[in-house]
C-alpha positions as CSV (number, residue, x, y, z in Angstrom):
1,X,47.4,81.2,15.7
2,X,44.8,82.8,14.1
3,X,41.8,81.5,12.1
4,X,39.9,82.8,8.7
5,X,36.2,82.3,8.3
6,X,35.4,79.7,5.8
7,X,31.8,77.6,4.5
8,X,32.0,74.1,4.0
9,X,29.9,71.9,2.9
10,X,29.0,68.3,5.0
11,X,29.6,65.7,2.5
12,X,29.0,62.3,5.4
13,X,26.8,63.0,8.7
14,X,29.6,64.4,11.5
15,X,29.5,62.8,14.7
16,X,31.8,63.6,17.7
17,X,32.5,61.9,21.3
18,X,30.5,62.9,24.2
19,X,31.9,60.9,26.8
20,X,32.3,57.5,25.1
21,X,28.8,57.8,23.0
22,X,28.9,59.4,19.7
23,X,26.3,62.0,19.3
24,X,25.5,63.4,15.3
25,X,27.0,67.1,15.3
26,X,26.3,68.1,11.7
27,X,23.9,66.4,8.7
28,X,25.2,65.0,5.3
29,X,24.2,68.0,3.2
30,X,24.4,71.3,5.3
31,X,26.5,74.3,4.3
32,X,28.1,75.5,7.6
33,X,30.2,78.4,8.6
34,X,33.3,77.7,10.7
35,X,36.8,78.9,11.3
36,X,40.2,77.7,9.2
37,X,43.0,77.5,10.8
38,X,46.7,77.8,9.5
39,X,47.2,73.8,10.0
40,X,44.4,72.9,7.7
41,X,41.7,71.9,10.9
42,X,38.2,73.2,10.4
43,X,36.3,74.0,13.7
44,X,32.6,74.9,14.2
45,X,29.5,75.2,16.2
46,X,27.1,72.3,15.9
47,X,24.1,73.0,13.9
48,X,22.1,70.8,16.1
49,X,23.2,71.3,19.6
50,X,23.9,74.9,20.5
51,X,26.6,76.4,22.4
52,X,28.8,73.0,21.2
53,X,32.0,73.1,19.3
54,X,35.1,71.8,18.1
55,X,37.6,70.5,15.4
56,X,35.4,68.9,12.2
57,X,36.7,65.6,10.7
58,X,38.3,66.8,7.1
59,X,36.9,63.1,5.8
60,X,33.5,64.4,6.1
61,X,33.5,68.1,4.7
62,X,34.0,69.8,1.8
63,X,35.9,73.6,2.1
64,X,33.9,76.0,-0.3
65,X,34.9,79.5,0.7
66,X,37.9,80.3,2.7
């Protein structure tokens, strides 16, 4: 599969597993760049930690340019 750039927008405060602990990934607010993939999932790099990705929970983002 292949994935398009897109910028979305972080409408609720992202948070994703780190082994049982939720850490915050992305703020309530930020425009981000990530990739779109054919299914509809949004993945990115954390603006917070570096080096750190995965999918982004749709609940919580808003898709602005694709």
């Amino acid at each position: 599969m292949k994935s398009t750039p897109c910028e979305f927008e972080v409408i609720k405060d992202v948070y994703w597993d780190n082994w049982g602990r939720l850490v915050k990934v992305f703020r309530k607010g930020e425009m981000c760049e990530g990739e779109l993939w054919p299914d509809g999932t949004v993945s990115a790099e954390s603006t917070i930690y570096d080096g750190i990705s995965d999918q982004v929970d749709p609940d919580c983002i808003v898709i602005r340019k694709s």
